[in-house]
PQR file of N, CA, C, O and H, with PARSE charges and radii, in Angstrom:
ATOM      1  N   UNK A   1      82.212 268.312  73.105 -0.4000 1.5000
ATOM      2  CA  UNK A   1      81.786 268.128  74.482 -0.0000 2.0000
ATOM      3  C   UNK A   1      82.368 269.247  75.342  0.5500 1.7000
ATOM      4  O   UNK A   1      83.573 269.478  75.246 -0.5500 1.4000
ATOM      5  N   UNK A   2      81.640 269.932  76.141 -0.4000 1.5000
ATOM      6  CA  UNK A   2      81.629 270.513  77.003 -0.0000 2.0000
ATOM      7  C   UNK A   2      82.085 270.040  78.827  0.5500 1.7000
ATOM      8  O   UNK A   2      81.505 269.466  79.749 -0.5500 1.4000
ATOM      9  H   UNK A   2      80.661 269.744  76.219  0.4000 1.0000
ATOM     10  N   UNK A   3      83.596 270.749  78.585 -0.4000 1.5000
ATOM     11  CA  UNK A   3      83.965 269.903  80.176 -0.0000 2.0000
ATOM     12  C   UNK A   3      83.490 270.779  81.757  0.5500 1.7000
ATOM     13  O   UNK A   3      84.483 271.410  82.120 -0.5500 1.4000
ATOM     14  H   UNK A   3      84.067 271.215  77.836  0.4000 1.0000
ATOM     15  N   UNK A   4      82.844 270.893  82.301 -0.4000 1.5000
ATOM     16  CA  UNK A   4      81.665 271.626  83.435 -0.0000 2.0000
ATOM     17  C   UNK A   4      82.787 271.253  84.489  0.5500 1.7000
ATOM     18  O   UNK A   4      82.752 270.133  85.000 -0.5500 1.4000
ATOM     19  H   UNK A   4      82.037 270.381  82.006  0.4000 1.0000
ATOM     20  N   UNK A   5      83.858 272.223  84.857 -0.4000 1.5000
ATOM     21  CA  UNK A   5      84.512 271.705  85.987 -0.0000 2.0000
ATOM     22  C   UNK A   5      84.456 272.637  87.319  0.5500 1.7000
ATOM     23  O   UNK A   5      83.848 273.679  87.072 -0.5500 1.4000
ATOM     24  H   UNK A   5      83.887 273.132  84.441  0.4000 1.0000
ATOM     25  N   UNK A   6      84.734 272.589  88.129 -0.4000 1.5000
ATOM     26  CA  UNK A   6      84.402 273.188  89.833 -0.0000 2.0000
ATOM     27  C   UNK A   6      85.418 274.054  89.446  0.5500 1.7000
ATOM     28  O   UNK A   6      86.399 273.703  88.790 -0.5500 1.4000
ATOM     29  H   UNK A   6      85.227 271.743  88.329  0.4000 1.0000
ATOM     30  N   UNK A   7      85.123 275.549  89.973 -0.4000 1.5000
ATOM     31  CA  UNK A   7      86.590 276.739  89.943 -0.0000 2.0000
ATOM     32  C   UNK A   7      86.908 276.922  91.306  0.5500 1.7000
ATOM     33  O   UNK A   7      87.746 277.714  91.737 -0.5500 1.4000
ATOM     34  H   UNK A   7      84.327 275.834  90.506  0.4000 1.0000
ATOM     35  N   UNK A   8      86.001 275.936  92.151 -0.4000 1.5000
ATOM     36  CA  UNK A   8      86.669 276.155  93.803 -0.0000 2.0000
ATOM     37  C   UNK A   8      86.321 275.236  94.053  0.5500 1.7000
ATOM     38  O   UNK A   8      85.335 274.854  93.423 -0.5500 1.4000
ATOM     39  H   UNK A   8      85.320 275.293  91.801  0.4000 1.0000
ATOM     40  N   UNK A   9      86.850 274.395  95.021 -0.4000 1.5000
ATOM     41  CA  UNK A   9      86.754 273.134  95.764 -0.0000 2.0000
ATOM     42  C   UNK A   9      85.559 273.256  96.629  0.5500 1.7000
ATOM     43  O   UNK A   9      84.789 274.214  96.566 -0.5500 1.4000
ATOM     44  H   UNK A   9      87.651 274.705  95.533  0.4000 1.0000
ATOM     45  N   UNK A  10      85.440 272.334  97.376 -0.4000 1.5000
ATOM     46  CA  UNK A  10      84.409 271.993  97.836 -0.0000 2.0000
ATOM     47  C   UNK A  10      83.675 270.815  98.438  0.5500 1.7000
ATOM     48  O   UNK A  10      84.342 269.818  98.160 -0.5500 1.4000
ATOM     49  H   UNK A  10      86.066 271.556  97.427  0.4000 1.0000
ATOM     50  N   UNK A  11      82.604 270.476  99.136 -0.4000 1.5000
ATOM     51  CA  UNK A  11      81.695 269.166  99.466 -0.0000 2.0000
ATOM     52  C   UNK A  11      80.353 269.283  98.428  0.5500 1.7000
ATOM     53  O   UNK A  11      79.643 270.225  98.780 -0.5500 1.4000
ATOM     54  H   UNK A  11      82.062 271.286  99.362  0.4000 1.0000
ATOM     55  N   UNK A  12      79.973 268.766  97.571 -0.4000 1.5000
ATOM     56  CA  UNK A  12      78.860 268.489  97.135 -0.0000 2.0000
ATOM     57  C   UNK A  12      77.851 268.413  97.934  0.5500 1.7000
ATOM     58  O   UNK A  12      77.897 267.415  98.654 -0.5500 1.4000
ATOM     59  H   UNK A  12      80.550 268.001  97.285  0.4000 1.0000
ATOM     60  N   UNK A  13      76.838 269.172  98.105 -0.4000 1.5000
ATOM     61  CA  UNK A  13      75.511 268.836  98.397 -0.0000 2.0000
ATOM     62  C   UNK A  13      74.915 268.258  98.392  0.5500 1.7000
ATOM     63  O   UNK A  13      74.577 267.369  99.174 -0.5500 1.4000
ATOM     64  H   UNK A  13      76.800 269.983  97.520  0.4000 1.0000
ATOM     65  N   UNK A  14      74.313 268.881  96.701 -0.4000 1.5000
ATOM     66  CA  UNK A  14      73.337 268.472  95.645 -0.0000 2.0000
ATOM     67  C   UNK A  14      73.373 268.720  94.202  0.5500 1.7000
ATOM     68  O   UNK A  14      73.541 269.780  93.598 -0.5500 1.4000
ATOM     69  H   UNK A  14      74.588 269.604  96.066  0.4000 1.0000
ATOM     70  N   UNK A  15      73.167 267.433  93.734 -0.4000 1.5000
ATOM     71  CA  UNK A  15      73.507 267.673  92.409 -0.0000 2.0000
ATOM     72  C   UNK A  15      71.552 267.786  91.592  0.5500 1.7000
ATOM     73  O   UNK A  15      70.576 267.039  91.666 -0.5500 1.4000
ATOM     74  H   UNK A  15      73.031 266.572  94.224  0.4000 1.0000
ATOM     75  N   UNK A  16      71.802 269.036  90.937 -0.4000 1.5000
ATOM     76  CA  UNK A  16      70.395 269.570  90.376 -0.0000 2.0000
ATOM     77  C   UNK A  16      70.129 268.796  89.329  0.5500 1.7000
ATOM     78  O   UNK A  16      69.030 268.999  88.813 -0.5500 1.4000
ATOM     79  H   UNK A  16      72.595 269.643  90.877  0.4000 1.0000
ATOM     80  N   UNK A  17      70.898 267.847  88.785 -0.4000 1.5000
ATOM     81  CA  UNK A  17      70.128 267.340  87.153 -0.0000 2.0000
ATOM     82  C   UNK A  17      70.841 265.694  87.562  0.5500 1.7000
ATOM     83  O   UNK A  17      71.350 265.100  88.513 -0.5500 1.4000
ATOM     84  H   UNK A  17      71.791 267.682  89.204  0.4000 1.0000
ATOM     85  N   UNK A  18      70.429 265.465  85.992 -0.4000 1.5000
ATOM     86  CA  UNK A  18      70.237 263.885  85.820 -0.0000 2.0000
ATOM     87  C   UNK A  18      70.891 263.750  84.654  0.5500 1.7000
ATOM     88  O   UNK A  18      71.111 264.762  83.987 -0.5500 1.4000
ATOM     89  H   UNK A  18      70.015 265.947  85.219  0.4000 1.0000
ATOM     90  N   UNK A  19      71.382 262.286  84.138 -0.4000 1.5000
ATOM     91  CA  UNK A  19      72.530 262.147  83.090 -0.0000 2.0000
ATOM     92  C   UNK A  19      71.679 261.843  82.154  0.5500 1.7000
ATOM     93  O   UNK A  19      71.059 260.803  82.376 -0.5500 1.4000
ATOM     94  H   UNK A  19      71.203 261.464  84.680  0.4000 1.0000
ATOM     95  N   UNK A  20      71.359 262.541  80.901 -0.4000 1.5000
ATOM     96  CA  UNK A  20      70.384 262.709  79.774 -0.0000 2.0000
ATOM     97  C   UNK A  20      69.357 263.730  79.597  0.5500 1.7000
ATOM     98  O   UNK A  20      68.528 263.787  78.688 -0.5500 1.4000
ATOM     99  H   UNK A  20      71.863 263.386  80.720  0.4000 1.0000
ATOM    100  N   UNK A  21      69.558 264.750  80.852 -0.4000 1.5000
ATOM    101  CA  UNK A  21      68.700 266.013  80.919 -0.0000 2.0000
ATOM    102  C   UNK A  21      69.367 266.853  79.749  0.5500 1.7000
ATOM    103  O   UNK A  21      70.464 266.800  79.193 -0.5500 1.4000
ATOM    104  H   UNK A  21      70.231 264.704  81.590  0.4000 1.0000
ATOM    105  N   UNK A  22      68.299 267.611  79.620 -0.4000 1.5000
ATOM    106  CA  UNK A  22      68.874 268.892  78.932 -0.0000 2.0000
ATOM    107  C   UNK A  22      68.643 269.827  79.729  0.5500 1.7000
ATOM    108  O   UNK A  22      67.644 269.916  80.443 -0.5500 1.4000
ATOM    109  H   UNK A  22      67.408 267.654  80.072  0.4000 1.0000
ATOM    110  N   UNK A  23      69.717 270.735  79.656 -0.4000 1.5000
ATOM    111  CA  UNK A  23      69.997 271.858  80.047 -0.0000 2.0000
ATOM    112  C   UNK A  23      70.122 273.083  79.622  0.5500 1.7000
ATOM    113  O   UNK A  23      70.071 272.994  78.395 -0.5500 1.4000
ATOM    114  H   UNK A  23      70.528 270.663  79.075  0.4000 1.0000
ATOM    115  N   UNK A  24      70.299 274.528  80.012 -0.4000 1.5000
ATOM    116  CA  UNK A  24      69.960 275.827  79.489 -0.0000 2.0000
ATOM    117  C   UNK A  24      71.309 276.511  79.855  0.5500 1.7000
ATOM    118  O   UNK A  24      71.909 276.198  80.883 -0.5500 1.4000
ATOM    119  H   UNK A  24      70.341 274.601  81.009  0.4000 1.0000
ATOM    120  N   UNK A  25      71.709 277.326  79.104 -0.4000 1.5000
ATOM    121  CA  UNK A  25      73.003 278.171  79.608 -0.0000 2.0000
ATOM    122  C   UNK A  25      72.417 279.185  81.034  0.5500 1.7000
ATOM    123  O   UNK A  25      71.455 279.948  81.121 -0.5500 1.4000
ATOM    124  H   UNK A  25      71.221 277.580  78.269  0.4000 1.0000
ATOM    125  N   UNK A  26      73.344 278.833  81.908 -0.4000 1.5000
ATOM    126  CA  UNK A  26      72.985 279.592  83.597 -0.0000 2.0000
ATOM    127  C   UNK A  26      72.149 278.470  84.057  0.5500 1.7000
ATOM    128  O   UNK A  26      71.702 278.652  85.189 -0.5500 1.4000
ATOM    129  H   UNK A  26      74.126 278.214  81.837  0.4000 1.0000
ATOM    130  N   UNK A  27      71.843 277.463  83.548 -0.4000 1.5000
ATOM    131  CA  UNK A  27      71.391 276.032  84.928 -0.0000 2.0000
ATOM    132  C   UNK A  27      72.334 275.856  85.729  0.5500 1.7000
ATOM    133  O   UNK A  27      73.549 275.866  85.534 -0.5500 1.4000
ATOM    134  H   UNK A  27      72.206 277.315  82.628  0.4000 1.0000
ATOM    135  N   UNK A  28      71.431 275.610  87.116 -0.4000 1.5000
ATOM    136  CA  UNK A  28      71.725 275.143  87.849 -0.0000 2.0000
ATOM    137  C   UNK A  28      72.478 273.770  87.689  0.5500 1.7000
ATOM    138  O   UNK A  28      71.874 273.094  86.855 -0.5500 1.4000
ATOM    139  H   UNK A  28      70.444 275.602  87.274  0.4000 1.0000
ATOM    140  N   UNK A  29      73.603 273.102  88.199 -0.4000 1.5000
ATOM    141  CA  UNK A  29      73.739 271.910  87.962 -0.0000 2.0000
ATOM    142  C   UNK A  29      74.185 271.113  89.271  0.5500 1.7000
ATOM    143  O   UNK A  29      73.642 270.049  89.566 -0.5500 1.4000
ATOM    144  H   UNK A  29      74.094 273.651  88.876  0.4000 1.0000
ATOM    145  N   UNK A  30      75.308 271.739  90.123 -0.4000 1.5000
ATOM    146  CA  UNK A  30      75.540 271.374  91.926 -0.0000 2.0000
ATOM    147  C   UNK A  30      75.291 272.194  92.646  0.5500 1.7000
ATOM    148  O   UNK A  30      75.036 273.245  92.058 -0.5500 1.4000
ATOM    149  H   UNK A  30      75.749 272.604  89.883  0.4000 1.0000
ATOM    150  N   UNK A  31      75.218 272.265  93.943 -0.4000 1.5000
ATOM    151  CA  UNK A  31      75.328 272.974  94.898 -0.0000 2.0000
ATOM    152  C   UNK A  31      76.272 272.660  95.584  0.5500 1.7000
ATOM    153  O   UNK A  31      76.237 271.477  95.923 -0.5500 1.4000
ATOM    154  H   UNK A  31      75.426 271.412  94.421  0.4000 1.0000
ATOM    155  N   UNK A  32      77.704 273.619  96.189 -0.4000 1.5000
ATOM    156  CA  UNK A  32      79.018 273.157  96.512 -0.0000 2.0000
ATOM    157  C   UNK A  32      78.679 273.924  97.782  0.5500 1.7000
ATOM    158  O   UNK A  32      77.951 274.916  97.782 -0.5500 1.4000
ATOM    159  H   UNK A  32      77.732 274.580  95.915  0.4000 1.0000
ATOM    160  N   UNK A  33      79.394 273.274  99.134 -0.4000 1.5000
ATOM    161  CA  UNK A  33      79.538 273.789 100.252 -0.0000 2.0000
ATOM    162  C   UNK A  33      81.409 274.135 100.478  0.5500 1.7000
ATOM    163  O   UNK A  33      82.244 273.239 100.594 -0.5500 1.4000
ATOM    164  H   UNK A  33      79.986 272.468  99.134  0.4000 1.0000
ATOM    165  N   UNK A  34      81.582 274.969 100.487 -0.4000 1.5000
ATOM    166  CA  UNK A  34      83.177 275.625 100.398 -0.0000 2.0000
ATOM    167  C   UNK A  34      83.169 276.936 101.559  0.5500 1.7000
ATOM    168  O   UNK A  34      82.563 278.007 101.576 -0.5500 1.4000
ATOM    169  H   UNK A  34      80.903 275.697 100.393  0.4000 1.0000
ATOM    170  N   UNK A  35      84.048 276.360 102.407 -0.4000 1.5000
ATOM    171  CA  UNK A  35      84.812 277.682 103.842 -0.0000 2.0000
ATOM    172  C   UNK A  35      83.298 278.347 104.344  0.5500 1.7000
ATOM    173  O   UNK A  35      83.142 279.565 104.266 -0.5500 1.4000
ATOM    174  H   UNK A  35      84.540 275.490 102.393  0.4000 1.0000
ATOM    175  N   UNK A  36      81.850 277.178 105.028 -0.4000 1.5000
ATOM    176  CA  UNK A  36      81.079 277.740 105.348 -0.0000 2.0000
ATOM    177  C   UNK A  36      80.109 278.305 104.547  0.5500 1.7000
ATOM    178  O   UNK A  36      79.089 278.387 105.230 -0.5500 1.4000
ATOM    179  H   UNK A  36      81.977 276.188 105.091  0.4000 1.0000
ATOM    180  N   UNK A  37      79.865 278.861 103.110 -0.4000 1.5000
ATOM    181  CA  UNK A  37      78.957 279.023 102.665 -0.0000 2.0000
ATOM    182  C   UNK A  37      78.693 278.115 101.199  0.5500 1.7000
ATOM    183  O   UNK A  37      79.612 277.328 100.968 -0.5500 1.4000
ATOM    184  H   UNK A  37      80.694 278.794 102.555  0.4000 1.0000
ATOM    185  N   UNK A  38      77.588 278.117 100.201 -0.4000 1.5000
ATOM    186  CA  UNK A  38      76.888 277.862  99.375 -0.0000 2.0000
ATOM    187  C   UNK A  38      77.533 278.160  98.138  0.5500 1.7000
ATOM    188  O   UNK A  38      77.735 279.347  97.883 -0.5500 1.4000
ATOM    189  H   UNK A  38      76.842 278.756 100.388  0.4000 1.0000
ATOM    190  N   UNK A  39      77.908 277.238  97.286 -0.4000 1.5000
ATOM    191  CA  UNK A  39      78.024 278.220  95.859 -0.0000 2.0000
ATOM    192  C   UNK A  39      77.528 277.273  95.019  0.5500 1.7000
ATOM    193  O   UNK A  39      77.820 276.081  95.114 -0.5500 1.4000
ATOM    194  H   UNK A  39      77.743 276.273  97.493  0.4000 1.0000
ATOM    195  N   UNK A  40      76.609 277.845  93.994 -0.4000 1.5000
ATOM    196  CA  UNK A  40      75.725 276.905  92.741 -0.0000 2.0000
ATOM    197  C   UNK A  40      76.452 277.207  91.445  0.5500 1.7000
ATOM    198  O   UNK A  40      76.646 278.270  90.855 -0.5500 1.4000
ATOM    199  H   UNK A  40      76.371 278.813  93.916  0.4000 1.0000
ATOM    200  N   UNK A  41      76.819 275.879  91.162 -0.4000 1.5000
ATOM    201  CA  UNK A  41      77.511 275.597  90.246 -0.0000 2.0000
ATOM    202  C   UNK A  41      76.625 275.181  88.773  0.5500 1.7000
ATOM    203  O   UNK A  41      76.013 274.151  88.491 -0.5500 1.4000
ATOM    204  H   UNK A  41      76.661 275.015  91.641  0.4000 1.0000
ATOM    205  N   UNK A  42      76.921 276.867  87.733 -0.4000 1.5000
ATOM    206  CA  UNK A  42      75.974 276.909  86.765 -0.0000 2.0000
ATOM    207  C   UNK A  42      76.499 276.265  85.272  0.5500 1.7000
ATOM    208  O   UNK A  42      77.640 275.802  85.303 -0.5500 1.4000
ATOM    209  H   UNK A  42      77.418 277.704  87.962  0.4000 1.0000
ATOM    210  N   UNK A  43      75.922 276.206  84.234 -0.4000 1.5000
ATOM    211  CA  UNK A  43      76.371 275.648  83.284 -0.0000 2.0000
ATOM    212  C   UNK A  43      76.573 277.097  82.478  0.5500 1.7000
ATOM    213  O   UNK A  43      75.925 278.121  82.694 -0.5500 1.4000
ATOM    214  H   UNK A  43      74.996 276.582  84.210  0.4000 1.0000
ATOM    215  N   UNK A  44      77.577 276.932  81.547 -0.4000 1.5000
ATOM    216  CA  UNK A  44      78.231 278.081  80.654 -0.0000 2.0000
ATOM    217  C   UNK A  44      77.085 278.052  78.839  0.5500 1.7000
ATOM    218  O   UNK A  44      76.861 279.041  78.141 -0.5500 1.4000
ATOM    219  H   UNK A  44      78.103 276.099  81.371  0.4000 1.0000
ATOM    220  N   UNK A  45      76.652 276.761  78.597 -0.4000 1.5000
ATOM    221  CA  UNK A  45      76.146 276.410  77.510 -0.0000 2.0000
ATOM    222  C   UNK A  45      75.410 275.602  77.717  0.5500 1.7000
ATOM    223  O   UNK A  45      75.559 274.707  78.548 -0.5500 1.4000
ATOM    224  H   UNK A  45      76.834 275.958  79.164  0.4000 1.0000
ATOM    225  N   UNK A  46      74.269 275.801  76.839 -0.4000 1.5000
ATOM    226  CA  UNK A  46      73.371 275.035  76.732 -0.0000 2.0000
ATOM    227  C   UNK A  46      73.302 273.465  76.376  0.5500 1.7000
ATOM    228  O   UNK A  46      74.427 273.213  75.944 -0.5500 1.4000
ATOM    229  H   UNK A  46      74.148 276.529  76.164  0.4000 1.0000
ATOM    230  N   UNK A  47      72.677 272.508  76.352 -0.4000 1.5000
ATOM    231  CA  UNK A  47      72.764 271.186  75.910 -0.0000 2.0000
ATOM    232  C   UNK A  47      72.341 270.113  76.484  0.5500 1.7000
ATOM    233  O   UNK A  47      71.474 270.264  77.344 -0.5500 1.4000
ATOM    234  H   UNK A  47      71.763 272.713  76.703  0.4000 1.0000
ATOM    235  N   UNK A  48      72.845 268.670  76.168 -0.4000 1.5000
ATOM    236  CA  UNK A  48      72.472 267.707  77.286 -0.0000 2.0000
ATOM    237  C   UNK A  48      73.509 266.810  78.430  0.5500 1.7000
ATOM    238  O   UNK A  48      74.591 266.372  78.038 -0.5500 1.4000
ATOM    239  H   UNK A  48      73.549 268.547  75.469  0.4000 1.0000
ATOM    240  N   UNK A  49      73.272 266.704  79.155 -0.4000 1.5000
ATOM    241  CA  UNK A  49      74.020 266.063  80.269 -0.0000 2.0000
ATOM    242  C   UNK A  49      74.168 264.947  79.802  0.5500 1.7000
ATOM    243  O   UNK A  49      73.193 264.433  79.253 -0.5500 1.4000
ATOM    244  H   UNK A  49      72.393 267.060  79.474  0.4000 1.0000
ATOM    245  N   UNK A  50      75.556 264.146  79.877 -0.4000 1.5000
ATOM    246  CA  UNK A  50      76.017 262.830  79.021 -0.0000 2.0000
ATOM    247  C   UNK A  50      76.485 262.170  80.062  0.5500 1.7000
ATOM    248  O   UNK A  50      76.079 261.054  80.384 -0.5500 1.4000
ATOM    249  H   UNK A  50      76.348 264.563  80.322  0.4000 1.0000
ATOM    250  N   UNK A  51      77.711 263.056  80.892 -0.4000 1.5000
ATOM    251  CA  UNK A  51      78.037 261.748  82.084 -0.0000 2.0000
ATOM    252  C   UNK A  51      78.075 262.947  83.463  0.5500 1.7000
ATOM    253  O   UNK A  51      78.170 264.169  83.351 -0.5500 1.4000
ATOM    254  H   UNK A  51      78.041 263.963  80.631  0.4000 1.0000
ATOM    255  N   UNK A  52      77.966 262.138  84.743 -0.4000 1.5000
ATOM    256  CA  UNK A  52      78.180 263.421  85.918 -0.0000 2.0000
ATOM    257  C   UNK A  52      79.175 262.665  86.454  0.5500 1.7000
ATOM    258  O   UNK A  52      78.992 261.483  86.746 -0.5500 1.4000
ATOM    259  H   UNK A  52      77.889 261.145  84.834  0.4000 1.0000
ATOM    260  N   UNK A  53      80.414 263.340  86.643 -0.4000 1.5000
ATOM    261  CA  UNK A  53      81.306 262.880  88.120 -0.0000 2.0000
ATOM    262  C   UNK A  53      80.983 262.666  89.509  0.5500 1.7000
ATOM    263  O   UNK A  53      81.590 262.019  90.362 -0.5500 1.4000
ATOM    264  H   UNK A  53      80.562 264.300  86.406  0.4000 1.0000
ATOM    265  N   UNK A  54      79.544 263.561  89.598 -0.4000 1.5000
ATOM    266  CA  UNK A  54      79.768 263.733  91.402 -0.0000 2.0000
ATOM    267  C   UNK A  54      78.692 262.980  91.583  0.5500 1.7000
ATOM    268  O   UNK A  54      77.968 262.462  90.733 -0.5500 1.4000
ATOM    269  H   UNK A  54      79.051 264.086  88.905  0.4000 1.0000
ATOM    270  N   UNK A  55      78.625 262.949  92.840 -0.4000 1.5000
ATOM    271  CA  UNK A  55      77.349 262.421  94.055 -0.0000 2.0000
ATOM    272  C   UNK A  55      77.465 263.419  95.265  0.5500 1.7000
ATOM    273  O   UNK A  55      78.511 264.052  95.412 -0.5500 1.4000
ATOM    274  H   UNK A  55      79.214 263.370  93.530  0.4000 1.0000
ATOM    275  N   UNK A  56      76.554 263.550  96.017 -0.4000 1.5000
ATOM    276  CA  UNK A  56      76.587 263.914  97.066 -0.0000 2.0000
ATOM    277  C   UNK A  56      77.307 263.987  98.126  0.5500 1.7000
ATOM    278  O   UNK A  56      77.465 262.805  98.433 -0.5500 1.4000
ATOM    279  H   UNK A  56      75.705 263.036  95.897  0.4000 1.0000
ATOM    280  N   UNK A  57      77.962 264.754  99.047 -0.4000 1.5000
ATOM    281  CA  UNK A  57      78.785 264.607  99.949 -0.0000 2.0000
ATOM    282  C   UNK A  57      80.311 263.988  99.229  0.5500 1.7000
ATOM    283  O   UNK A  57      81.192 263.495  99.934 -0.5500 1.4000
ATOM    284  H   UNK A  57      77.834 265.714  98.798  0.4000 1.0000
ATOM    285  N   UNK A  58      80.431 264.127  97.610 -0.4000 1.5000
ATOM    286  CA  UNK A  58      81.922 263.839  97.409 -0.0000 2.0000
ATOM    287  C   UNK A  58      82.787 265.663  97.986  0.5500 1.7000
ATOM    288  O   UNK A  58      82.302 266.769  98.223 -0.5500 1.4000
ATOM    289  H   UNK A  58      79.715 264.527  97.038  0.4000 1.0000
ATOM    290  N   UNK A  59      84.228 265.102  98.001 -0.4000 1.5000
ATOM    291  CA  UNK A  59      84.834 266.332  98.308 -0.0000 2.0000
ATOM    292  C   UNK A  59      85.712 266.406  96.933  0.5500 1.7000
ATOM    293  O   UNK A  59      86.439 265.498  96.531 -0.5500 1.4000
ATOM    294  H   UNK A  59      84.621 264.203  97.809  0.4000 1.0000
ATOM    295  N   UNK A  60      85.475 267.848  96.195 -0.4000 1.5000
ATOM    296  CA  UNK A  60      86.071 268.488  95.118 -0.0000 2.0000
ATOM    297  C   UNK A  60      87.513 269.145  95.505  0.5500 1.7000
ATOM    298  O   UNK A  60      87.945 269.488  96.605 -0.5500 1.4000
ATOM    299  H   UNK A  60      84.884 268.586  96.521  0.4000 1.0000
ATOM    300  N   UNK A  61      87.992 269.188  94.449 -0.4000 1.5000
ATOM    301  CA  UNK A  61      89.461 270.372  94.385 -0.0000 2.0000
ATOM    302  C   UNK A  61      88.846 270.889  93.451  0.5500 1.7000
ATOM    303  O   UNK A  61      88.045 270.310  92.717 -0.5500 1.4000
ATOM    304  H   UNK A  61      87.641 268.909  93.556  0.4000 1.0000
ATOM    305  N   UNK A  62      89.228 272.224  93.396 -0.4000 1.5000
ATOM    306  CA  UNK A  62      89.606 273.072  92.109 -0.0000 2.0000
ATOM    307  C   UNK A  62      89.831 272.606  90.617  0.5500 1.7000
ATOM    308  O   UNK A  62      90.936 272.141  90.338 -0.5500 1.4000
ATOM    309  H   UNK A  62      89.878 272.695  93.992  0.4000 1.0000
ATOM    310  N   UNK A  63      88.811 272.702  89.591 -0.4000 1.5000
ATOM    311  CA  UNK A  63      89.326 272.138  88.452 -0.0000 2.0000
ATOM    312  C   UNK A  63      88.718 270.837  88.376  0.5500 1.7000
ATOM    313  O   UNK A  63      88.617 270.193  87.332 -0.5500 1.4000
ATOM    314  H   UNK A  63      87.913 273.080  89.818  0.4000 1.0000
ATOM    315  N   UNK A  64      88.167 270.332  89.927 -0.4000 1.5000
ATOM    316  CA  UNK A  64      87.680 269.063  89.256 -0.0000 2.0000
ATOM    317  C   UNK A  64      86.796 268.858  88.574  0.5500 1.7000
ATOM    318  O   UNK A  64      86.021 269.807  88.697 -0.5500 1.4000
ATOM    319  H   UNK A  64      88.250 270.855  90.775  0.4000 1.0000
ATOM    320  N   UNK A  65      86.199 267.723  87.477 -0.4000 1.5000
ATOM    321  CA  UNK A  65      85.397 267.609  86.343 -0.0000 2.0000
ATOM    322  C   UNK A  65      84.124 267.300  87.086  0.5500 1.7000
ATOM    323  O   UNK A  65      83.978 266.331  87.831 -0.5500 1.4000
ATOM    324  H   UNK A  65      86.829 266.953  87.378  0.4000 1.0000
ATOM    325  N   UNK A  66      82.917 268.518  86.723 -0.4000 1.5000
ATOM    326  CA  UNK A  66      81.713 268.238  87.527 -0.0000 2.0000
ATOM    327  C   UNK A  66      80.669 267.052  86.217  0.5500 1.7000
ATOM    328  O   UNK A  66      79.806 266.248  86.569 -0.5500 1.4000
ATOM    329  H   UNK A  66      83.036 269.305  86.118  0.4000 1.0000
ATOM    330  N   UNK A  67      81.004 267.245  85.128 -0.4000 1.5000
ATOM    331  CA  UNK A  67      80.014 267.027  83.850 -0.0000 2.0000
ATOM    332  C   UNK A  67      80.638 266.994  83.019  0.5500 1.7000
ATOM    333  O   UNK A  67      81.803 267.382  83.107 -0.5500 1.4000
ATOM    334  H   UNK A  67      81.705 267.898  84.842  0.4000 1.0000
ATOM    335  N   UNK A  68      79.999 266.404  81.601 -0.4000 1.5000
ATOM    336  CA  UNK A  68      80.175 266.658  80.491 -0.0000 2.0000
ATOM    337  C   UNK A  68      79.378 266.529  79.794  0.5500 1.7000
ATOM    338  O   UNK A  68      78.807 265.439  79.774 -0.5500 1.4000
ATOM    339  H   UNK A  68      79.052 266.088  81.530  0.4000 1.0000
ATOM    340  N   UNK A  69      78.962 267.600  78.884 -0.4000 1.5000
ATOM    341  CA  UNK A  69      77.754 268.751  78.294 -0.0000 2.0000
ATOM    342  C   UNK A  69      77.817 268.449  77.018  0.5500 1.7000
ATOM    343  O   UNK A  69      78.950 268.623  76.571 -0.5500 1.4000
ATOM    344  H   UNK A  69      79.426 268.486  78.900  0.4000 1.0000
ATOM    345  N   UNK A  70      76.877 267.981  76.080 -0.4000 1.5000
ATOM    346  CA  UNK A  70      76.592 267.629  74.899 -0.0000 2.0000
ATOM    347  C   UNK A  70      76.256 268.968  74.472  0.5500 1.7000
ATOM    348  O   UNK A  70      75.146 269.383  74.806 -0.5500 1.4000
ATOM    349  H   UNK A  70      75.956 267.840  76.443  0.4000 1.0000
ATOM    350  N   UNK A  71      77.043 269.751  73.767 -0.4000 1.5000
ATOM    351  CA  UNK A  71      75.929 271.396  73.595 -0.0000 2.0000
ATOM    352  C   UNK A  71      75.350 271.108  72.104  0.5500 1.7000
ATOM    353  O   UNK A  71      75.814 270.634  71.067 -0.5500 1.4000
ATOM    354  H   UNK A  71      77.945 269.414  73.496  0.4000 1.0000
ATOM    355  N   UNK A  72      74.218 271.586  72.485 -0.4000 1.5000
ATOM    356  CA  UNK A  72      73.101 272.069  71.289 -0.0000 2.0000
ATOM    357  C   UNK A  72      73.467 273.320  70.544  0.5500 1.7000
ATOM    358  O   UNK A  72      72.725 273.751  69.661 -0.5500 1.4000
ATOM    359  H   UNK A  72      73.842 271.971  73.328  0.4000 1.0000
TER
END
């Protein structure tokens, strides 16, 4: 398993997928709002989405666990 964690804190947006999607290495998976601008939070490996930590409007630290990635 693949652990998908935030490298900068943040407010959640939007989260781009669903728990049983598959995914592509460089998907999209959140959209984080951090010090005023946007950062999209991509996947490193390919596979399927098993569980998501976030929802919308949660607030992240650094390091926190966004996913965890079944890789193909």
């Amino acid at each position: 398993m693949y652990e998908l964690r935030a490298r900068r804190g943040g407010r959640v947006v939007r989260v781009e997928v669903d728990e049983g999607q598959m995914v592509a290495e460089e998907d999209e998976i959140v959209l984080l709002r951090s010090d005023g601008e946007q950062l999209m939070v991509t996947t490193d490996v390919p596979g399927v989405i098993r569980e998501l930590y976030v929802d919308a409007g949660l607030e992240l630290l650094p390091g926190a666990l966004i996913a965890l990635i079944d890789e193909a």
